[in-house]
VOVO-500998 format. One record per residue (C-alpha): residue in one letter; chain; residue number from 1; x, y, z. Coordinates in steps of 0.001 Angstrom, whole numbers, plus 500000, padded with zeros to 6 digits. Each point is the difference from the previous one (the first is absolute). Example, Ala and Ser with C-alpha at 12.3 -4.5 7.8 and 13.67 -1.06 7.14 Angstrom:
! residues 2
PT   rest   kette    nr       px       py       pz
PT      A       A     1   512300   495500   507800
PT      S       A     2   501370   503440   499340
//
This chain:
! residues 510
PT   rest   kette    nr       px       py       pz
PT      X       A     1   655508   473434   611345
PT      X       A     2   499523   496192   500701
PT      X       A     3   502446   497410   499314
PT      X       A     4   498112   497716   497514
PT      X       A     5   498304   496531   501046
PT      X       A     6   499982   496719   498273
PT      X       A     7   497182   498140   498582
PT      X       A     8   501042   496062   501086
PT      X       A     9   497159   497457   499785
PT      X       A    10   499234   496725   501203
PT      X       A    11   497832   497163   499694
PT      X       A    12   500175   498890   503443
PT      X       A    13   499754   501650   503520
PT      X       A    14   500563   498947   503422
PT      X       A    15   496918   500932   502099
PT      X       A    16   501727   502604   501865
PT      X       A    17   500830   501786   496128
PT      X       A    18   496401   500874   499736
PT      X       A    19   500911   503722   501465
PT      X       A    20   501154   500755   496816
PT      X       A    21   502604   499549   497525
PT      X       A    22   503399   501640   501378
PT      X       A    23   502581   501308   497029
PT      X       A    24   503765   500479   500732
PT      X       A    25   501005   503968   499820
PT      X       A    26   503289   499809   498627
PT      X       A    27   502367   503262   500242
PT      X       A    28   502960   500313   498064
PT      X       A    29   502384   502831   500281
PT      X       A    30   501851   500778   496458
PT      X       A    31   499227   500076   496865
PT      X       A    32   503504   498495   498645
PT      X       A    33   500105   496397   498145
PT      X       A    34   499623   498379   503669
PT      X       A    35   497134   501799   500762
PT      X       A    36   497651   500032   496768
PT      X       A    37   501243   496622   499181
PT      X       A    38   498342   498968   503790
PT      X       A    39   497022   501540   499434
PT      X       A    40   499467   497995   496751
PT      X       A    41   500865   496842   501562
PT      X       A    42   497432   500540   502356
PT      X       A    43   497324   501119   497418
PT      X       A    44   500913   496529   498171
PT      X       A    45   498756   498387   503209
PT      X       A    46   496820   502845   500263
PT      X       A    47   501833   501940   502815
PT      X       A    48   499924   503390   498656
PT      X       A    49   502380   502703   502098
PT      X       A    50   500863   503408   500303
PT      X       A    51   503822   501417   498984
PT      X       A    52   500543   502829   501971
PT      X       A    53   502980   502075   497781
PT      X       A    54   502179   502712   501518
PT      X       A    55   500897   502153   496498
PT      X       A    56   497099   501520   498701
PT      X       A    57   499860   497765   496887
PT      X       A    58   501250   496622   498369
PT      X       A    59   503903   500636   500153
PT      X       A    60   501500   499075   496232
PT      X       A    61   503274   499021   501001
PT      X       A    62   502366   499444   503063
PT      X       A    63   500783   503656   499509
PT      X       A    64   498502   503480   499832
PT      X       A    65   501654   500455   496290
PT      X       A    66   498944   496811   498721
PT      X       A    67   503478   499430   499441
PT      X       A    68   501303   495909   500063
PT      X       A    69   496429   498483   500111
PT      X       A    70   500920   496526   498695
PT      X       A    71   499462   497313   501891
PT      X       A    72   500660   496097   499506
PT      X       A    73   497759   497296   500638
PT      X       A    74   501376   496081   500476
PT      X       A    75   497804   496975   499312
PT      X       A    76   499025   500359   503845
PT      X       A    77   498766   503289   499137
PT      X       A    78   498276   499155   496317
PT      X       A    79   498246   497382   502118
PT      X       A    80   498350   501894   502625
PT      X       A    81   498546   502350   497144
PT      X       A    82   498560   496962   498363
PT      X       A    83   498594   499292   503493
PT      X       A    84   498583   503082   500010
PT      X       A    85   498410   499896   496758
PT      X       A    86   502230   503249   498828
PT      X       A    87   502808   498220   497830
PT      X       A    88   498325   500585   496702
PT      X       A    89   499126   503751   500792
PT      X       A    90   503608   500743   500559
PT      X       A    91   501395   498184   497026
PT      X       A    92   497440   501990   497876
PT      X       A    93   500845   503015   501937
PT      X       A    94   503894   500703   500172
PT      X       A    95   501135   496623   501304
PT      X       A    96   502464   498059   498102
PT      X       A    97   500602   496443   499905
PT      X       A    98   504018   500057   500275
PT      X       A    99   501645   497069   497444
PT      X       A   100   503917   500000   501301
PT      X       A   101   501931   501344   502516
PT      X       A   102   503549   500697   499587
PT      X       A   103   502923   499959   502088
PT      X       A   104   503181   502295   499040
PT      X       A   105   503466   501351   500880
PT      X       A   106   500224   503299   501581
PT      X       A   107   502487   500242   497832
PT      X       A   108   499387   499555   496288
PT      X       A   109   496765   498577   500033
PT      X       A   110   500701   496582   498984
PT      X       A   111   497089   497628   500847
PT      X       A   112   500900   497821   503507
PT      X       A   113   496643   497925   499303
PT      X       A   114   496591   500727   498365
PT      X       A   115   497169   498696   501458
PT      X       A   116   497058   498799   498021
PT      X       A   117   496958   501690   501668
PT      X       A   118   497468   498478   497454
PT      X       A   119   500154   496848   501980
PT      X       A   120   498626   501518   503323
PT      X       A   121   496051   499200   499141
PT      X       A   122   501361   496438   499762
PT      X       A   123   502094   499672   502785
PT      X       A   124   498828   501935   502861
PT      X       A   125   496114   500553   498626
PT      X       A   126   500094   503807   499217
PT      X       A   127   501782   502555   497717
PT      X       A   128   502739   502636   501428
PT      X       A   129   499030   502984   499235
PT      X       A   130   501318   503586   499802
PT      X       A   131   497926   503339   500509
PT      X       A   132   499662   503738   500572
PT      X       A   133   498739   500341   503815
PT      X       A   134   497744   502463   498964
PT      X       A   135   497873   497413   497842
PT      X       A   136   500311   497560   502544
PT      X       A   137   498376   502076   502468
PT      X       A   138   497009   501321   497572
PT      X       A   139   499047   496011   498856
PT      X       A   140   500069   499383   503896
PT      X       A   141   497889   502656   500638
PT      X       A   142   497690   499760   497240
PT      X       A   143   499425   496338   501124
PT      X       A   144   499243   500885   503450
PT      X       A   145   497532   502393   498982
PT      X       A   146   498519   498112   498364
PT      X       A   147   499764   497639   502561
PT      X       A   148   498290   502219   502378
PT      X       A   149   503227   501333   502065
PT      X       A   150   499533   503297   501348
PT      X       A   151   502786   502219   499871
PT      X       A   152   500730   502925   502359
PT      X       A   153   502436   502323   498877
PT      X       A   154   501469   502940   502757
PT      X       A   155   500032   497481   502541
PT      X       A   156   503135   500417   502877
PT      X       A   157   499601   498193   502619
PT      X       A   158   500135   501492   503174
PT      X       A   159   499730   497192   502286
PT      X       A   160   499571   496132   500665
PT      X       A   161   497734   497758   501588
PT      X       A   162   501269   496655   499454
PT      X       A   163   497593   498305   502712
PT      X       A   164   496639   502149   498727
PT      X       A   165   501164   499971   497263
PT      X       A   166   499683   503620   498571
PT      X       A   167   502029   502770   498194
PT      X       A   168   499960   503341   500739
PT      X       A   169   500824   502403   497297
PT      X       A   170   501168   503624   500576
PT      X       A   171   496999   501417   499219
PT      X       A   172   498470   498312   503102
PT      X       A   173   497920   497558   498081
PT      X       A   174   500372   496267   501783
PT      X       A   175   499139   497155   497528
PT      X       A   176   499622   496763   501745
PT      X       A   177   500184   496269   498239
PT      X       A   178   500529   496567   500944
PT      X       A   179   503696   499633   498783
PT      X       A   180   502184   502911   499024
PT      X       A   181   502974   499003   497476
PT      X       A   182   503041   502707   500161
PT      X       A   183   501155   499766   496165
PT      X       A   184   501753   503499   500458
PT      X       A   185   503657   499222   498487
PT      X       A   186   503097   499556   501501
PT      X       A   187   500016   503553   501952
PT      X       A   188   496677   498380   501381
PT      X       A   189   497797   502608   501997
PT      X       A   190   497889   497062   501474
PT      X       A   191   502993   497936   500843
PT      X       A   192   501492   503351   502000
PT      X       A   193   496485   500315   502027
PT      X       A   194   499511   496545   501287
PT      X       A   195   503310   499175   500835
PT      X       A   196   501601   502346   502896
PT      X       A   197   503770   499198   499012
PT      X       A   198   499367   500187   496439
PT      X       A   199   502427   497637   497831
PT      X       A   200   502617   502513   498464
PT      X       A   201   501741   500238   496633
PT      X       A   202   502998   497686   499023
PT      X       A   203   502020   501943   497407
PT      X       A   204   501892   497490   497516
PT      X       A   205   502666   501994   498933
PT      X       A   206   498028   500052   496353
PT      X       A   207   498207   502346   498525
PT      X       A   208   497890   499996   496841
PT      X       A   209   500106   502288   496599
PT      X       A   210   496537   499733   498385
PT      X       A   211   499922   501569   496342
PT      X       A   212   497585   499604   497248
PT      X       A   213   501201   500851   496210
PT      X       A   214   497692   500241   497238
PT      X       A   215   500583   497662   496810
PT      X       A   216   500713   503226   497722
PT      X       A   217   502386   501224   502549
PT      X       A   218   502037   496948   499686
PT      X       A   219   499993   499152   496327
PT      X       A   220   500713   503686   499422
PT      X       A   221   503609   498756   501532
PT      X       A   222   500836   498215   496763
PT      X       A   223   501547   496872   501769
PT      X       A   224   499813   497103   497955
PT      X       A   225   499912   497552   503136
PT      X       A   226   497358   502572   501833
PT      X       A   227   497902   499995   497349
PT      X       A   228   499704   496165   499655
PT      X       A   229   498903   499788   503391
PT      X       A   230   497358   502239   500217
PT      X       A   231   498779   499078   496241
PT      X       A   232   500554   496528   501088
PT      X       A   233   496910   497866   498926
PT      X       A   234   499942   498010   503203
PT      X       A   235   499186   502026   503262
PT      X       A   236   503166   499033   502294
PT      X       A   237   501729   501106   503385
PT      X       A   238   503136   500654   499827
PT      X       A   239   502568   500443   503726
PT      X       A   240   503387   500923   499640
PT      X       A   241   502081   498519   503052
PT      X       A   242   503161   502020   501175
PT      X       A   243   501809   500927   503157
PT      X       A   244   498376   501391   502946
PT      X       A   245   496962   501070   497421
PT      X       A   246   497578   498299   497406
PT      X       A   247   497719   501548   497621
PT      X       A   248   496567   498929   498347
PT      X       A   249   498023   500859   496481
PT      X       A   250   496776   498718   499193
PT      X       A   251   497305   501553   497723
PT      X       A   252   496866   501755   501201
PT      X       A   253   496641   501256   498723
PT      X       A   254   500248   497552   497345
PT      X       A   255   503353   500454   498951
PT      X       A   256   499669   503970   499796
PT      X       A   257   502004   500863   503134
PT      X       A   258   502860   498079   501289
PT      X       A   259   500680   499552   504073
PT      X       A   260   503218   500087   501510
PT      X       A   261   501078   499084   503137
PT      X       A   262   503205   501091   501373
PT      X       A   263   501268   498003   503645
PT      X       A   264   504015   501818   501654
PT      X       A   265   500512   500978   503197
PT      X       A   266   497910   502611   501714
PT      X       A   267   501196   503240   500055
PT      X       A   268   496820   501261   501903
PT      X       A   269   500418   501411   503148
PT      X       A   270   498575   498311   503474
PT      X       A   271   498214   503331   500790
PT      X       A   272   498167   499721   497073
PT      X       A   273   497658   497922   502240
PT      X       A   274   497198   502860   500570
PT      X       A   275   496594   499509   501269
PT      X       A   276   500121   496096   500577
PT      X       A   277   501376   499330   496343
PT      X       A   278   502593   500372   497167
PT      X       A   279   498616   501757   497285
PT      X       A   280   501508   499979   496849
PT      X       A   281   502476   502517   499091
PT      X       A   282   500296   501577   496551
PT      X       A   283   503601   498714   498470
PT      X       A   284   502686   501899   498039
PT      X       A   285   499807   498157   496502
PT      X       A   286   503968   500803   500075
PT      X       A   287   500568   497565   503112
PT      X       A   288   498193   497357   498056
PT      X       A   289   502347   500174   497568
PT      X       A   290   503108   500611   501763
PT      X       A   291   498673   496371   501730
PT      X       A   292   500122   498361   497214
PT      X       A   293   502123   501641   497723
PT      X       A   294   502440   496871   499377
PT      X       A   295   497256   497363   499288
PT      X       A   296   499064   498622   496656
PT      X       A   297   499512   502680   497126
PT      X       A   298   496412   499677   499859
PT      X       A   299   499266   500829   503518
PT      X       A   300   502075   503461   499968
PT      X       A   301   497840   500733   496695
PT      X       A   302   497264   499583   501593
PT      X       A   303   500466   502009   503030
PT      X       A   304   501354   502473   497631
PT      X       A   305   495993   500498   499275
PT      X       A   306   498829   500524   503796
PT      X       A   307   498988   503579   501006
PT      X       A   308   497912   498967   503344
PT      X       A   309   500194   497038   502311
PT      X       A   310   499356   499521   503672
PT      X       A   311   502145   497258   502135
PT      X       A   312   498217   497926   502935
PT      X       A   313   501949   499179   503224
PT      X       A   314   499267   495840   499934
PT      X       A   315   498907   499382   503584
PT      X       A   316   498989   497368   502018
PT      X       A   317   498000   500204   503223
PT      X       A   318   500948   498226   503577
PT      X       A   319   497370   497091   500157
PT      X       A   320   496703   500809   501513
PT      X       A   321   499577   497887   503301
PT      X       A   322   496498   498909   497979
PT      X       A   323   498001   501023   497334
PT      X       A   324   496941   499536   501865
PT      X       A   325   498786   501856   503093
PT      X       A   326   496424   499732   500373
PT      X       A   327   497600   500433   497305
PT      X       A   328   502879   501872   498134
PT      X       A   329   502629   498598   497455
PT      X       A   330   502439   500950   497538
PT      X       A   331   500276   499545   496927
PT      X       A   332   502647   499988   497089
PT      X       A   333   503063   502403   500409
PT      X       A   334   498832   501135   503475
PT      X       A   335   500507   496550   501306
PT      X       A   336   502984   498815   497623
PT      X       A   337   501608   502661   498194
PT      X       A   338   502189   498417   497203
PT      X       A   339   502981   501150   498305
PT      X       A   340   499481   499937   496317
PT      X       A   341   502821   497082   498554
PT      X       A   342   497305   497561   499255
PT      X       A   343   496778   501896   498738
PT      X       A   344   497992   498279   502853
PT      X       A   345   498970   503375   502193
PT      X       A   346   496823   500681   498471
PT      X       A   347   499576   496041   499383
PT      X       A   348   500323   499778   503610
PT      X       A   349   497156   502295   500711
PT      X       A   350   497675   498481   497500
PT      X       A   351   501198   496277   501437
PT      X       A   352   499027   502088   503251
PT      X       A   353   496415   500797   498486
PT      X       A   354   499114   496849   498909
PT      X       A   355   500718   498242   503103
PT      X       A   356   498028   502372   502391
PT      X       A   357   497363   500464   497092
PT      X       A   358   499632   496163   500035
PT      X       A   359   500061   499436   504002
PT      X       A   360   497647   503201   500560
PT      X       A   361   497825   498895   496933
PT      X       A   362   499374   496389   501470
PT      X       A   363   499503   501357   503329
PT      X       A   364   496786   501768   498856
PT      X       A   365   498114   497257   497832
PT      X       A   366   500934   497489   502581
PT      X       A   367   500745   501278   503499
PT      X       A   368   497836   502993   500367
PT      X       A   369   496510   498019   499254
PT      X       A   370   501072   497642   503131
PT      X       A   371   500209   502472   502560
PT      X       A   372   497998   501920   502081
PT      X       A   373   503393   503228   500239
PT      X       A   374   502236   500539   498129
PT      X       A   375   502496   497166   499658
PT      X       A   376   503817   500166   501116
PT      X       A   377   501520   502052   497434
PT      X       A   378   502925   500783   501727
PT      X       A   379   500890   496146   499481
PT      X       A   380   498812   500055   496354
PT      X       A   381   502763   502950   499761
PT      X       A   382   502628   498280   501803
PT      X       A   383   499564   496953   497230
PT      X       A   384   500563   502194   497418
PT      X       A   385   503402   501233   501728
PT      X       A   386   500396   496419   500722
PT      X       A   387   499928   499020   496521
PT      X       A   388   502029   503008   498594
PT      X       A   389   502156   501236   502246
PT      X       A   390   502944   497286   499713
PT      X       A   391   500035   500175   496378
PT      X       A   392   499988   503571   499721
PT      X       A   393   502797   499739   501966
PT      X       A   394   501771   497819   497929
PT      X       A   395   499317   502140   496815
PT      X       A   396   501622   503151   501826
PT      X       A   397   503393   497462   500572
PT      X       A   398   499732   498888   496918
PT      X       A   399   499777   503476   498164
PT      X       A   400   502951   501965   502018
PT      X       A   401   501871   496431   498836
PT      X       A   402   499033   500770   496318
PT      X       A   403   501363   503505   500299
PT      X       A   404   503268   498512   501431
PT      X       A   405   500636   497591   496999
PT      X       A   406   498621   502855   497745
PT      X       A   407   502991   502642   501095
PT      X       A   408   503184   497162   500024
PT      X       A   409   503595   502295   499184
PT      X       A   410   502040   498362   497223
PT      X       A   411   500993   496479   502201
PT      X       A   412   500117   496496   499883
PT      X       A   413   496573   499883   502385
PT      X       A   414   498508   501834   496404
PT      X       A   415   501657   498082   497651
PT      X       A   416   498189   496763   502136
PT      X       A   417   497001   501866   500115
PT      X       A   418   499761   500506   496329
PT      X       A   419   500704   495961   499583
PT      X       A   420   497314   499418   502147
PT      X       A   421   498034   502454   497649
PT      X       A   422   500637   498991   497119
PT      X       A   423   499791   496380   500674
PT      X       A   424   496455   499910   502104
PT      X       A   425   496947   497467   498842
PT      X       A   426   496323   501828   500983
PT      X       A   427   497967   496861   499203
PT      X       A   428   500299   498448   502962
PT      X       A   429   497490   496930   498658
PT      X       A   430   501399   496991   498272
PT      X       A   431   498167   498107   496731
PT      X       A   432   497969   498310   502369
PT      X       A   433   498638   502904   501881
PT      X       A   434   502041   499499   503487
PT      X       A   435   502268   502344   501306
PT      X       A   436   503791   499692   499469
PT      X       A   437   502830   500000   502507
PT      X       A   438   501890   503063   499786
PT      X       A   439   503258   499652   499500
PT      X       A   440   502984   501929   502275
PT      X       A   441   500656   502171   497025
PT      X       A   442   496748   501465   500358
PT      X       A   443   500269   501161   503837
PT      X       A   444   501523   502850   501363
PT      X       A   445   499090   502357   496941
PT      X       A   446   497945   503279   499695
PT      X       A   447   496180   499013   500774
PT      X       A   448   498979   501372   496577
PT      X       A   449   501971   497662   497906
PT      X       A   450   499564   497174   502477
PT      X       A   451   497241   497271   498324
PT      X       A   452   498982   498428   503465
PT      X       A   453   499406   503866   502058
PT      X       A   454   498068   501107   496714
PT      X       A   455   498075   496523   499877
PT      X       A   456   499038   500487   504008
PT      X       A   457   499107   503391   499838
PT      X       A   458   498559   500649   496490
PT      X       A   459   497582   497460   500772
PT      X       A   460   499173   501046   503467
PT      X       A   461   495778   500151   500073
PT      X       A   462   498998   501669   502942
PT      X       A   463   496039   500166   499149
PT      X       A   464   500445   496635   500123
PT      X       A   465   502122   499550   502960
PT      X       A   466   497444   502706   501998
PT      X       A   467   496838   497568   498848
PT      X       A   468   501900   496555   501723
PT      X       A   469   501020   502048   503160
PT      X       A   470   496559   501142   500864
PT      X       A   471   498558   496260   499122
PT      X       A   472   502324   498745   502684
PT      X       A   473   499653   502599   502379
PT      X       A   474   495908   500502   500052
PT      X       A   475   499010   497147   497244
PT      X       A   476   498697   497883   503215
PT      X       A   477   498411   502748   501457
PT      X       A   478   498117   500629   497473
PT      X       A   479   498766   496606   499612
PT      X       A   480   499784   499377   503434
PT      X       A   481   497747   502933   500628
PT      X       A   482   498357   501153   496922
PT      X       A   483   496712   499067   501587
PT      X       A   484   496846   500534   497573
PT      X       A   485   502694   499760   497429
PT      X       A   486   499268   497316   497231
PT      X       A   487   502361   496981   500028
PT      X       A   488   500786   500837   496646
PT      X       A   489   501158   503587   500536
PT      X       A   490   501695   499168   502743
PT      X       A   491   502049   497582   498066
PT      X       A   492   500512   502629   497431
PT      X       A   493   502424   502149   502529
PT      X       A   494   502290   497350   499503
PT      X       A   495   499804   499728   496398
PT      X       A   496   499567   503602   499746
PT      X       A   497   503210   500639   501578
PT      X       A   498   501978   497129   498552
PT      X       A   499   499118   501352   496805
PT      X       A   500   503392   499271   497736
PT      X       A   501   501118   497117   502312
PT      X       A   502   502398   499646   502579
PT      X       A   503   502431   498229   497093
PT      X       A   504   501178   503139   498036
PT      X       A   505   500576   501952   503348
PT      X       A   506   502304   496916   501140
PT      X       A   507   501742   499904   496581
PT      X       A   508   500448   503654   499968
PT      X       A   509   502355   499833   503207
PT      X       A   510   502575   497447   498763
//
């Protein structure tokens, strides 16, 4: 079995080209949201790739039972799938556009600060959106089918050669390609084999409940306040903020099962860690509730309904030295593993997609034609860690700072916190379209409810961002060199590349 080839054209060759077209073999190992979402942001470019998959078929959910599949998708996140032309196939498909977010005291429930959400298109470009993993995953794949991505499923990789660069699986079969992307998750098989002193696991002292309750099962409670949130016309999110724990709702399959996500203090043991990984461990629905037995009315209802859940240690990894090393690179949670306080894990690995996507994409229509090999792609690679790396970085701080805001005991640091909430301005543009000063009230507060962190990152476009590094890092190459190449299509690189302006990107970071 072949890994599959890509059909870029040209109009113009260099004189050495004449040999015949060359096509970039792209590999990409896992067929999570990193990894499909890749291989369609190659196919946008006319890259097509092969996802090599460990599990014998497209996992649903995060979990063998299916059990806690929602999954949360920022601005940043609603943007990349508009990007990727798969937005519209997720809305009609399971994917909700969320309209508030609220808030709330562990205690009784009362509303800190709600959040319009409807305002997101208009402020940051792109809906937030909420979602059952498992549809996720089968729009993603659909679209990459039917963009020409093969997918291999059975696939464990045996060994790694990041110079070649090739795979071999265990069956013995090597499959060679041009660039290999590692998009294997956070207990990251290709990380483990190119690295000798793999990074290790950073335990947070947090672990994660994931439940999912069915509509019926909660109205059949008979709670008056229950059952105006889940008949509740607009589709919300709704975090209850307490000590050492916090506690999420949100709505999914279109409002027929509800997802809850329960953050205390991990009670799983260190020599859980088995095989390279924590799995997760099947939870006593009575611990659960013993957790959270004093918190607001609603929430020990609730629990009151749960029969099967599974709790996630929340883990970090020790920083890779790179995430480069050859032809090789990872990709998503294998790189950057985030904890979950801000929604932005799976945003990160689609942010992660677009950006090598982009770079790789480019490469082909305009660096391939001008050489006689195979350029440099260890340097196109190292861009793309170049470009992502630091920020990703930055989103990891920025979440484990969430989750500290998130968990405050009874204090004066949370009564401050939920002035800050409750007082916080998201436009961040005046009448007149400029930005405003923000004001000392505003700093200092949970990243979530903080206008200027939301502005920054919400707005973040790395397609963009990928299309303005490789302009200035091969634009005058290209020119230079593109002999044979009209003047007009050489001038189109730039153009091409600089497609949204360099205005929006500069905005976007104030």
């Amino acid at each position: 079995m072949s890994s599959a080839q890509s059909s870029t054209s040209r109009r113009g060759k260099k004189p050495h080209a004449s040999r015949g077209e060359k096509h970039l073999k792209v590999l990409i190992v896992g067929a999570g949201i990193g990894g499909l979402s890749t291989a369609i942001a190659l196919a946008r470019h006319g890259v097509k790739s092969t996802v090599l998959e460990k599990l014998p078929q497209l996992s649903p959910a995060s979990s063998p039972s299916g059990v806690g599949a929602g999954i949360q998708l920022p601005p940043n996140g609603a943007r990349v799938l508009r990007q990727l032309g798969v937005l519209d196939a997720l809305l009609e498909n399971g994917g909700q556009a969320l309209e508030f977010m609220d808030h709330m005291s562990w205690a009784d429930g009362t509303v800190i600060r709600r959040r319009d959400l409807t305002k997101c298109e208009e402020l940051y470009g792109a809906p937030w959106i909420n979602v059952h993993r498992e549809d996720y995953l089968r729009v993603l794949y659909n679209e990459a089918q039917r963009s020409g991505v093969s997918v291999m499923f059975n696939c464990d990789i045996a060994k790694v050669e990041p110079e070649t660069p090739s795979v071999t699986l265990n069956t013995g079969m090597i499959i060679k390609g041009d660039v290999i992307i590692g998009a294997d998750g956070i207990w990251s098989n290709m990380r483990n084999k190119i690295f000798p002193d793999p990074p290790r696991p950073v335990e947070t002292g947090y672990m994660a409940y994931r439940i999912t309750l069915t509509t019926e099962e909660l109205l059949s409670l008979k709670d008056f306040r229950i059952n105006e949130m889940v008949r509740d016309p607009q589709i919300g999110q709704r975090i209850w903020l307490g000590p050492d724990s916090h506690l999420v709702l949100y709505p999914v399959k279109e409002g027929k099962k509800f997802n809850i996500v329960a953050i205390c203090p991990d009670d799983i043991p260190s020599s859980e860690y088995r095989d390279g990984c924590f799995s997760p461990v099947q939870a006593n629905p009575s611990d659960i509730r013993r957790t959270f037995a004093d918190w607001d009315p609603v929430i020990t209802k609730m629990l009151s309904r749960v029969t099967k859940a599974l709790k996630w240690k929340l883990c970090t990894i020790t920083e890779p030295p790179t995430w480069v090393k050859g032809r090789v690179c990872l990709l998503g949670d294998a790189a950057h593993p985030m904890v979950p306080f801000l929604a932005q894990g799976s945003v990160a690995a689609s942010e992660d997609a677009i950006t090598l996507g982009t770079l790789l994409g480019l490469t082909s229509k305009h660096l391939l034609p001008l050489q006689p090999s195979m350029p440099d792609l260890s340097h196109v690679l190292k861009k793309y860690e170049q470009l992502r790396r630091t920020h990703a970085r930055f989103i990891q701080t920025q979440s484990l700072r969430q989750g500290y805001f998130n968990r405050l005991s009874d204090s004066r640091e949370q009564v401050l916190r939920d002035e800050i909430m409750g007082s916080m301005e998201f436009n961040m543009l005046k009448p007149d379209g400029s930005l405003r000063d923000v004001g000392p009230e505003e700093k200092g507060g949970p990243p979530l409810t903080d206008g200027k962190w939301c502005w920054i990152v919400f707005r973040h476009d790395f397609e963009q961002q990928a299309r303005i590094m490789f302009s200035n890092a091969y634009g005058k190459f290209i020119q230079a060199f593109g002999v044979g190449t009209p003047t007009s299509e050489k001038g189109r690189v730039v153009e091409d590349v600089h497609a949204h302006g360099q205005q929006e990107m500069v905005r976007s970071h104030l």
